[in-house]
C-alpha positions in Angstrom: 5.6 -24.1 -27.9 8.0 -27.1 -27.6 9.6 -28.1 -24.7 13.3 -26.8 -25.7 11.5 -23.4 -26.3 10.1 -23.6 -22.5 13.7 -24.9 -21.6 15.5 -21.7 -23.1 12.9 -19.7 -22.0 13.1 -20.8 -18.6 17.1 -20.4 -18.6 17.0 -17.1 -19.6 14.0 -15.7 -17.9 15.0 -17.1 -14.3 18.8 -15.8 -15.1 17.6 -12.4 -15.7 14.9 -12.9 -13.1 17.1 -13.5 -10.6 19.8 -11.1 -11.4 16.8 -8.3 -10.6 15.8 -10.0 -7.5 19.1 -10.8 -5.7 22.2 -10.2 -7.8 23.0 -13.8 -7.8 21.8 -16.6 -9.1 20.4 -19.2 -7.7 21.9 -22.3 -9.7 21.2 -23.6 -13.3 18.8 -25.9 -12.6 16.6 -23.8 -9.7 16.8 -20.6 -12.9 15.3 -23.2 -15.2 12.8 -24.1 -13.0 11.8 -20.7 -11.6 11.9 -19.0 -14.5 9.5 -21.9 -16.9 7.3 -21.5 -13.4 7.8 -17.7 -14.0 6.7 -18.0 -17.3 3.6 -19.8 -16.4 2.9 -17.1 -13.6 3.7 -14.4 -15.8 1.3 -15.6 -18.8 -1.9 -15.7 -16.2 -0.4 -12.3 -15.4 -0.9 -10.6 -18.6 -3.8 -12.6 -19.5 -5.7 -11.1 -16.3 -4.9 -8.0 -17.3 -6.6 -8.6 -20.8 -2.8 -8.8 -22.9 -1.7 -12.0 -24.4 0.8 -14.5 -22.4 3.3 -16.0 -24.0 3.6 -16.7 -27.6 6.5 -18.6 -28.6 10.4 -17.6 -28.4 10.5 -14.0 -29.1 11.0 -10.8 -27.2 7.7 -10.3 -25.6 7.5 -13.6 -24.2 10.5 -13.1 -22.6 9.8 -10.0 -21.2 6.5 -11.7 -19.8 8.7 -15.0 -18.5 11.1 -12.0 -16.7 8.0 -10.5 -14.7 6.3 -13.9 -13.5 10.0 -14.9 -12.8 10.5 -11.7 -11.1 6.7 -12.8 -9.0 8.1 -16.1 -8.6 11.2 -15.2 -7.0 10.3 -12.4 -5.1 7.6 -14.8 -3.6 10.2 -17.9 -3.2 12.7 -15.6 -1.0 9.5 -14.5 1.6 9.0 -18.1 2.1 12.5 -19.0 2.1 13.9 -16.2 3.8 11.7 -16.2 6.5 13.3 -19.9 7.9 15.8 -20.6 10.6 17.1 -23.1 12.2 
């Protein structure tokens, strides 16, 4: 998969991603990132589970990219949350 398929993977899975987790996003360029990390996250997911990760720029991969993204997130705001100053 190309890197502009990861990009607009990425976009769209840390959008939706973060729209379950919060109800906000959390900028353009931390969705991108979360979500092609979510992506990642979600493929070794599936894969433990014995289903395939992510295949290329179709539906499926993009409902695995929203789970890890989901993972990702819901992991970032325990960490994140959890500081003050």
């Amino acid at each position: 998969m190309g890197i502009i398929s990861w990009i607009i993977l990425g976009v769209i899975a840390g959008f939706i991603g973060s729209k379950i987790v919060n109800k906000t996003g959390q900028g353009m360029i931390m969705d991108i990132v979360l979500g092609i990390v979510g992506a990642i996250v979600g493929g070794l997911i599936f894969s433990a589970f014995g289903a395939s990760g992510v295949t290329g720029l179709n539906i499926y991969s993009l409902i695995v990219a929203v789970v890890g993204a989901v993972v990702v997130l819901w992991a970032y705001h325990q960490f994140a949350g959890k500081r003050t100053i």
